[in-house]
Structures are given as C-alpha cells and as structure tokens.
N, C-alpha and C positions, 0 to 999 in steps of 0.2 A: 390646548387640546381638550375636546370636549371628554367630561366624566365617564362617560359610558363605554367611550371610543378605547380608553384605557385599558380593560378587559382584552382586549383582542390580543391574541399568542404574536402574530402577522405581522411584523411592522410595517409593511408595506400596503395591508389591506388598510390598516390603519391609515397611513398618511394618505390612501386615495379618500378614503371616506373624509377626511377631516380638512383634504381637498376641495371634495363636493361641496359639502356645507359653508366654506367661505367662499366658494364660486358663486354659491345661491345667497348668500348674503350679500356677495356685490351685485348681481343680479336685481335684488331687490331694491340696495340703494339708487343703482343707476335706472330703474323704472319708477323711481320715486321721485328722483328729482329731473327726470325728460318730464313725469306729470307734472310738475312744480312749474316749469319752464313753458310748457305748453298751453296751463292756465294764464299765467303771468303774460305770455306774449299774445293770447288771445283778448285776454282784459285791457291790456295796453294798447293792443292795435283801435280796440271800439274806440276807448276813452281817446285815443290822440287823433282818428280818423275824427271823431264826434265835433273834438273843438276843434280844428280844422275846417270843420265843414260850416260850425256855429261862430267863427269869427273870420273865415277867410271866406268862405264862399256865398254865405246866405246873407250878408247885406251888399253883397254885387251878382244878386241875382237877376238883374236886369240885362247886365253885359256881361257875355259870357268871357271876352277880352279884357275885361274891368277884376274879371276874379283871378284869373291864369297873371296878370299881373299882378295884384294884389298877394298870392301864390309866391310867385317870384322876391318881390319884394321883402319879404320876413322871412329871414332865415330860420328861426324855430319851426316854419314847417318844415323844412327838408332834416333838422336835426331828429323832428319828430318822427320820422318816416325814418331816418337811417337806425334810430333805436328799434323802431318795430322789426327792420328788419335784420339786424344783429339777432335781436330775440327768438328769431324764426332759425336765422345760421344756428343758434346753438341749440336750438329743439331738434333741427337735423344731426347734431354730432351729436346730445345724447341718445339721440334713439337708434346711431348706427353702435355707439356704444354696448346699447343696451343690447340689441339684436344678436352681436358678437358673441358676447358675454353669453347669453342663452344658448348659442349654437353652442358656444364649450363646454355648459353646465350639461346641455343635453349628449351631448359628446360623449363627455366624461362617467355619466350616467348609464348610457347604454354599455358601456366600456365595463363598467362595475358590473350590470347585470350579465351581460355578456360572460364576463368570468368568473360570477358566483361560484359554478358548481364544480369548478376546480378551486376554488379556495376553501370552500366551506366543506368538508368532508366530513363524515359520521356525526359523532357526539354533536359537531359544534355547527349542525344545523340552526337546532334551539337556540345556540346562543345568536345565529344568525337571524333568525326570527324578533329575536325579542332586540338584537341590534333596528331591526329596519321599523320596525313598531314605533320605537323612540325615535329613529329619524322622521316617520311620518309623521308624527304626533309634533315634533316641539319643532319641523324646519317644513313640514308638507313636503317631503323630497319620496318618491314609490319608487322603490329598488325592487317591484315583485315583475312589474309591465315594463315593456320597452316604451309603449305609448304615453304618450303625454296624458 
C-alpha cells in the first residue's frame, strides 16, 4: 500500500485508490510491452521479408516459376513467415489486453470520481486534494475530470 494512501480513515476509499494505481501500473506494463512486440514484429517482418526476397527471389528473377519454386523448396522461408506471423498474433493479444485493462482503469476511475463527494465530506476535503495531488504527481492518474 502506497505511503500516502495510509492516511485515509476509509478503508475502503483506500483499497479502491490503491486499486486504481495497480490497474494503471498494469496498464502501463502491458502498453509497454504490445510496444516492445510491435517494434520487434515489425523489425522482423523487413529483415525476414528482406533476405527472402535477397536469396529466394532476386537471383530467379528471370522466371517468375523458377522463384515460386525456389520459394517452395527451403523451408526456412515458410518458417520465416510463420515467426513473423506469431509476432503479429501476439501484438494482437497484447493490445486487446491492453485495451481491457484501460477500459477498467478508466472504469474504475470514473467510479472514484463519481463518488468523491460522498466519501469526502467536510474537514477531509484537504486531505482529498492533497491525496489527488500525489496521485497526479508520482502515477499521472486526475481524479478531478471524468475525461481522459
């Protein structure tokens, strides 16, 4: 549980905040590595199309039946092509991961905002201010707007 979070009378304001903040840290993980996966399958697609095309195709550029066989006959290109497009399958799974995940972090988020001003009453505005302050500051998470 984060330092801060501690402070709070609420146990329950408590665990939704300390909620949010590990939502958005998996959040972050999983748009870190769909980028990771995205560069990677990109980079891999050129470099395996590249020598594909520099050892299969461009010295049977004369017959276009000479290369489509040539194609056939080495199996490293089709192995080459099945890795590219694993790489592709798993840039779609994390990205529907990541997608998920944001719909719940933003969920969860409106959910908090939404019932601020019945948790927070009188004196323990302040302390609500300087709670969301901190959140912004060390997670970028705004509990003041509903909008992103």
């Amino acid at each position: 549980m984060e330092p801060f979070l501690l402070n709070i009378d609420d146990h329950s304001t408590k665990y939704m905040l300390q909620n949010l903040i590990n939502k958005k840290l998996k959040f972050i993980r999983y748009k870190n590595i769909h980028f990771i996966f995205l560069t990677s399958a990109f980079l891999y697609s050129f470099f395996a199309f590249y020598f594909i095309y520099k050892t299969g195709i461009e010295p049977y550029d004369i017959s276009m039946m000479d290369a489509f066989s040539s194609f056939l006959r080495n199996s490293h290109f089709a192995t080459l092509i099945c890795i590219a497009f694993i790489l592709f399958g798993a840039v779609k799974i994390f990205n529907e991961k990541k997608e998920k995940l944001e719909k719940e972090f933003h969920a969860l988020r409106c959910e908090i905002i939404d019932k601020a001003n019945d948790v927070w009453k009188g004196e323990s505005k302040h302390e609500r201010n300087a709670i969301y302050e901190k959140m912004k500051k060390k997670y970028d998470i705004n509990l003041y707007h509903v909008s992103k």
